[in-house]
KETI-838675 format. One record per residue (C-alpha): residue number from 1; chain; x, y, z. Coordinates in nm, 4 decimals. Layout:
<pts>
   num   cadena          u          v          w
   NUM        A          X          Y          Z
...
</pts>
This chain:
<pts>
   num   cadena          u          v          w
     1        A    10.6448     9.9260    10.2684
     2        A    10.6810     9.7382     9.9398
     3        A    10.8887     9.3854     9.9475
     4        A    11.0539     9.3818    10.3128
     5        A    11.1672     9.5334    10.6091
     6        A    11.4535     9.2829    10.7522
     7        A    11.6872     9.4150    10.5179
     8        A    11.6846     9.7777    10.6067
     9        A    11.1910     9.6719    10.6648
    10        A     8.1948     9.9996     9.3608
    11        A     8.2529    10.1761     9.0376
    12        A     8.0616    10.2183     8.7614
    13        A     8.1934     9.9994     8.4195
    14        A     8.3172    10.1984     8.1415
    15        A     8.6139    10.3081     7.9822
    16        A     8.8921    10.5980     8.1315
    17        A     9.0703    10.7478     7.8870
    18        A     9.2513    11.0452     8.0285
    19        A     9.6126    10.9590     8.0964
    20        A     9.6869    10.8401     8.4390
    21        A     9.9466    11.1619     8.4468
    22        A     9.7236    11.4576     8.4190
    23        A     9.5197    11.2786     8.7527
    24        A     9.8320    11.2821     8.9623
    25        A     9.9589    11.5287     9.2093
    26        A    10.2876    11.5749     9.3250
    27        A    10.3442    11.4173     9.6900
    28        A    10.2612    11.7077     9.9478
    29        A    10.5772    11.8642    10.1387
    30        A    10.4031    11.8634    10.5170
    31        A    10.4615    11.5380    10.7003
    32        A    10.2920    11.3955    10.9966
    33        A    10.4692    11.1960    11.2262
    34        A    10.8852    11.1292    11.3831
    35        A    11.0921    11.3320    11.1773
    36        A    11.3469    11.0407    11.3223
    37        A    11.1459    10.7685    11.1033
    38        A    11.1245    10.9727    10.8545
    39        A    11.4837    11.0172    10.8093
    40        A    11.5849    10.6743    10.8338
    41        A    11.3677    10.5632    10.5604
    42        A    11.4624    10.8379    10.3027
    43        A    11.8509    10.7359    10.4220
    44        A    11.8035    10.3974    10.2553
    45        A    11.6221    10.5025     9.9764
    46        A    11.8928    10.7417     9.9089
    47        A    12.1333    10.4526     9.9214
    48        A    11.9917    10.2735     9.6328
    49        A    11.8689    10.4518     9.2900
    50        A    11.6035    10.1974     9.3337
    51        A    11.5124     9.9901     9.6369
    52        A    11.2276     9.7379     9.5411
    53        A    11.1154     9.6153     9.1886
    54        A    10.8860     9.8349     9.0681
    55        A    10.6298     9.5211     9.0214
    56        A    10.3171     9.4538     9.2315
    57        A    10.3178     9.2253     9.5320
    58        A    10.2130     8.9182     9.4324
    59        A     9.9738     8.8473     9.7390
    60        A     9.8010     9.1662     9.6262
    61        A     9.7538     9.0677     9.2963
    62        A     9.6166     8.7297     9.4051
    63        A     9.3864     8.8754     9.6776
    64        A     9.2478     9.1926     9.5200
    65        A     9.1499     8.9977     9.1732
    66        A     8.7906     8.9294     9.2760
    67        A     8.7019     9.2371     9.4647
    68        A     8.5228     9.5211     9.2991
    69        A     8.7138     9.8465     9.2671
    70        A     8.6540    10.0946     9.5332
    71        A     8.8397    10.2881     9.7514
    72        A     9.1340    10.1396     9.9086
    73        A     9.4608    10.2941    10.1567
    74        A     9.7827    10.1860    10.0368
    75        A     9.9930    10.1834    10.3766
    76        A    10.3497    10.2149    10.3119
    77        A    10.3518    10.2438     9.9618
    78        A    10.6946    10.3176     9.8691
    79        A    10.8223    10.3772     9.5416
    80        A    10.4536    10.3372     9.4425
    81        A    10.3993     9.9965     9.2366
    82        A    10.1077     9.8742     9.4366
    83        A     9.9202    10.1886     9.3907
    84        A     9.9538    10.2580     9.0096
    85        A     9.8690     9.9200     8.9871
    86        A     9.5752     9.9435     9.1797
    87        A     9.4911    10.2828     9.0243
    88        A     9.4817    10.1318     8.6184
    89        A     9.2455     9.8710     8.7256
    90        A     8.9898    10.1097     8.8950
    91        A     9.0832    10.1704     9.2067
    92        A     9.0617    10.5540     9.4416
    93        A     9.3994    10.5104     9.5594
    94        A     9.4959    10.6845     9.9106
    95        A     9.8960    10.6070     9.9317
    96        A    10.0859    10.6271    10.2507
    97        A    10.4456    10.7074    10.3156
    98        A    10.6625    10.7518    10.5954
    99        A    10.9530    10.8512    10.3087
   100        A    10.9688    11.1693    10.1461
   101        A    11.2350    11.0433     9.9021
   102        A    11.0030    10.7210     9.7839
   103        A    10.7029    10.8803     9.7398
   104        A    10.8790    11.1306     9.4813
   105        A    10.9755    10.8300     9.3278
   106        A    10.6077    10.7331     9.3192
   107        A    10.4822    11.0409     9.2270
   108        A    10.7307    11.0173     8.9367
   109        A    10.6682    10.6520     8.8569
   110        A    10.2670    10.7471     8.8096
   111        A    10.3840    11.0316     8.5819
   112        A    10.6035    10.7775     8.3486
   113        A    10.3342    10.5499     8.3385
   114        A    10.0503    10.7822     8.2349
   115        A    10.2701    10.8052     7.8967
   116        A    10.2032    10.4233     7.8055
   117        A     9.9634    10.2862     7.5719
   118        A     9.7463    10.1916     7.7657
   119        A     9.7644    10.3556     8.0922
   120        A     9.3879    10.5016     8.0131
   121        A     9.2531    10.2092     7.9341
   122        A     9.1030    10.0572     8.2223
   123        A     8.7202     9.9551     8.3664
   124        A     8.5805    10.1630     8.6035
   125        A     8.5887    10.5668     8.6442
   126        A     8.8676    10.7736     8.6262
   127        A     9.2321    10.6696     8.7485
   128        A     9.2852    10.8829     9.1082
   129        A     9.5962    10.8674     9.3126
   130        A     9.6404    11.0770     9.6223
   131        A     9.9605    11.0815     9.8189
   132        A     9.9768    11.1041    10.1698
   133        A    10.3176    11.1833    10.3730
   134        A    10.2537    11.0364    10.6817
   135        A    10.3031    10.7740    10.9692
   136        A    10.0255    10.5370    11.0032
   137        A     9.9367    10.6382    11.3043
   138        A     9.9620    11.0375    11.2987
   139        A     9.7911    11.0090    10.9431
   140        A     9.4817    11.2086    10.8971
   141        A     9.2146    10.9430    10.7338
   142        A     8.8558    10.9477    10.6909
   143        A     8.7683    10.6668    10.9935
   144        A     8.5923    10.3192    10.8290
   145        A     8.6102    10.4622    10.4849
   146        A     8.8303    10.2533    10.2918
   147        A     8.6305     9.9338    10.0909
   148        A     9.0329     9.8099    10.0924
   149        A     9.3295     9.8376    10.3438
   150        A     9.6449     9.6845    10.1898
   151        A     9.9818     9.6600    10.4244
   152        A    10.2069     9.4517    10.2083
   153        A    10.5050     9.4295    10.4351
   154        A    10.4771     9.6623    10.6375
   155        A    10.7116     9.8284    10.9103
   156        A    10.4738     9.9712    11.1584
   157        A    10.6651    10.0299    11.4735
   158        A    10.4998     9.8650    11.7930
   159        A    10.3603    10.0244    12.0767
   160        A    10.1641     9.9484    12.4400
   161        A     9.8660    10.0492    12.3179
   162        A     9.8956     9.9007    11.9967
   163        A     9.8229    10.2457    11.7879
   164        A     9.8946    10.1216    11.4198
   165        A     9.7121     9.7784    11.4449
   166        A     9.3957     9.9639    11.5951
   167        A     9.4629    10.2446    11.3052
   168        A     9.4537     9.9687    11.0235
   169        A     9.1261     9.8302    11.1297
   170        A     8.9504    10.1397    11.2079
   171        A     9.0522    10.2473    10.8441
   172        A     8.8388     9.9730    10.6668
   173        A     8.4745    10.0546    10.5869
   174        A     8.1970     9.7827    10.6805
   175        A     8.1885     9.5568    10.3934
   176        A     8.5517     9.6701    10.3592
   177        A     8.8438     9.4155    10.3341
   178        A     9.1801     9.4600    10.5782
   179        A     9.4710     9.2547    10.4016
   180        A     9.8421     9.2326    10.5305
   181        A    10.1026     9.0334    10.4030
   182        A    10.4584     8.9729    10.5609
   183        A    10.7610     8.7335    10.5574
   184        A    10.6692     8.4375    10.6892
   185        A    10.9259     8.3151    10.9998
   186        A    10.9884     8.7149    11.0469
   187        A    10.8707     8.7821    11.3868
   188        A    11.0474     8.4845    11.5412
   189        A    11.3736     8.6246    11.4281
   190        A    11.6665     8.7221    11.6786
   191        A    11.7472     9.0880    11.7128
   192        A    12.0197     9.1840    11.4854
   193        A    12.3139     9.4188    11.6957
   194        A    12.2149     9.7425    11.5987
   195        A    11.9899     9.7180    11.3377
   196        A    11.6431     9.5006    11.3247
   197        A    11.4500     9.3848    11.5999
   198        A    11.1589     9.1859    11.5609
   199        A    10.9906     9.3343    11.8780
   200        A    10.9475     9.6064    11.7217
   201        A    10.7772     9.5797    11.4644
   202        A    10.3527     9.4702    11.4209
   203        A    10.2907     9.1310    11.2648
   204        A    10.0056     8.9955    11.1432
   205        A     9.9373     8.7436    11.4255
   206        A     9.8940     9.0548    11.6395
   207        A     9.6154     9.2168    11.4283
   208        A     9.4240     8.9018    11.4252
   209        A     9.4414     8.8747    11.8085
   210        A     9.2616     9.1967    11.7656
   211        A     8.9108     9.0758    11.5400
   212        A     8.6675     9.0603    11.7145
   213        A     8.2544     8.9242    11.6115
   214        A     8.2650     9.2730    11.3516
   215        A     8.5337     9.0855    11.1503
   216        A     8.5523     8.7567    10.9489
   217        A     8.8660     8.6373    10.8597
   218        A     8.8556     8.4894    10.5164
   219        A     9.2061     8.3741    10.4657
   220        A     9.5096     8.3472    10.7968
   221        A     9.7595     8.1153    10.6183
   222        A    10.1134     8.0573    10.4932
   223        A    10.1862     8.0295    10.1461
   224        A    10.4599     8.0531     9.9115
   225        A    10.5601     8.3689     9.7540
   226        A    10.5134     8.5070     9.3762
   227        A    10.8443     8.7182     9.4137
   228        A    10.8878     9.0157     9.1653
   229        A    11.2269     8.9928     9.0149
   230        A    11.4796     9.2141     9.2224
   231        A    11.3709     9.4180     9.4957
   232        A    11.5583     9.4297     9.8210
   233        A    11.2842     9.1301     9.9419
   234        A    11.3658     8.9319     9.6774
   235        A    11.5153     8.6018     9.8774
   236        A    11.2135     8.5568    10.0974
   237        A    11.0354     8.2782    10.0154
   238        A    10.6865     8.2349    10.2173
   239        A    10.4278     8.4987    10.2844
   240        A    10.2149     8.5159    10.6072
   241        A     9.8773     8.6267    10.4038
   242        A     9.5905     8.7699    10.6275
   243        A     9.2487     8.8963    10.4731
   244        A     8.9549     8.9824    10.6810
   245        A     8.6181     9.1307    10.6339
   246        A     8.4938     9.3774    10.8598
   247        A     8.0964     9.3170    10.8931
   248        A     7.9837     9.6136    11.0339
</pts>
């Protein structure tokens, strides 16, 4: 989920030139996963027009600029910024959302960008974006496939077994990167009556709890945060950045 939760939560070089639009699909109407989740998210994006910025994450700009293009999962990629992104510069896109309404918005965004300039105009083969409507963890995914795994604040509900963490790393091929970025200070906040609780939610202190000698971690740190203007995550400050490298 692009920007926040609190307040709701190797290719070949050459040159692409069909328009990002004509390689686009619409978002698929089945859904896997609570139809209770699902409604709550496409309630708040139906409050706002538009609910985050529409830019990239900053982390994943930073991160993701000396890795070679490959195929990467986009979980909880909302109104679709960090996959069109990802998608000009080379990138096999697989984008994940709990929200019907955002990944319209998405799907739409890809289509309006496709009629730039240079939407075409990128290294690597050609542009591919594929969305998927789907909970993490009821999400059908080819296992240990993806040479990226990007959460960028996401809301992944916790559970006993701890389903979505386990789902994350069993997504990431060997050689394959796992990052996840959140809010820094979020997990040790106080539940809010009636609305966010941070026991709920996965954090990336629990996902590195679960590396084990397969994974290295290359980067576990807090930093400050390259904010896109406006967004409803626009007044947090510090990221909690985690990148690691599964080995085999």
């Amino acid at each position: 989920m692009t920007d926040d939760i609190a307040t709701q939560p190797p290719a070949s070089h050459g040159t692409a030139t069909q328009p990002l639009a004509s390689r686009v699909p619409p978002p698929a109407d089945a859904y896997a996963g609570d139809p209770a989740v699902r409604a709550e998210w496409d309630d708040r994006y139906n409050e706002r027009h538009q609910l985050w910025s529409g830019q990239p994450n900053g982390a994943l700009v930073a991160e993701v600029a000396g890795l070679t293009p490959g195929r990467v999962l986009d979980v909880g990629c909302g109104e679709g910024a960090d996959a069109i992104w990802l998608a000009r510069r080379g990138w096999d896109v697989t984008a994940l959302e709990v929200s019907g309404v955002a990944l319209e918005r998405a799907a739409e965004h890809a289509r309006d960008a496709g009629q730039g300039r240079d939407a075409g105009q990128v290294r690597g083969t050609a542009l591919a974006l594929r969305w998927v409507h789907a909970e993490l963890v009821a999400a059908v995914l080819p296992p240990a496939s993806f040479d990226l795994v990007s959460a960028q604040y996401p809301a992944l509900l916790r559970t006993p077994d701890a389903a979505a963490e386990r789902a994350l790393l069993a997504a990431v091929a060997p050689g394959g990167v796992l990052l996840v970025v959140h809010h820094a200070g979020m997990d040790t906040r106080h539940a809010a009556d009636g609305g966010f609780d941070p026991a709920d939610y996965v954090w990336p202190s629990m996902i590195a709890e679960l590396l084990d000698d397969d994974w290295e971690i290359e980067v576990d740190e807090q930093r400050p945060r390259v904010a896109p203007e406006g967004g409803a995550g626009a007044h947090h400050t510090d990221d909690v950045v985690l990148r690691a490298r599964r080995l085999r």
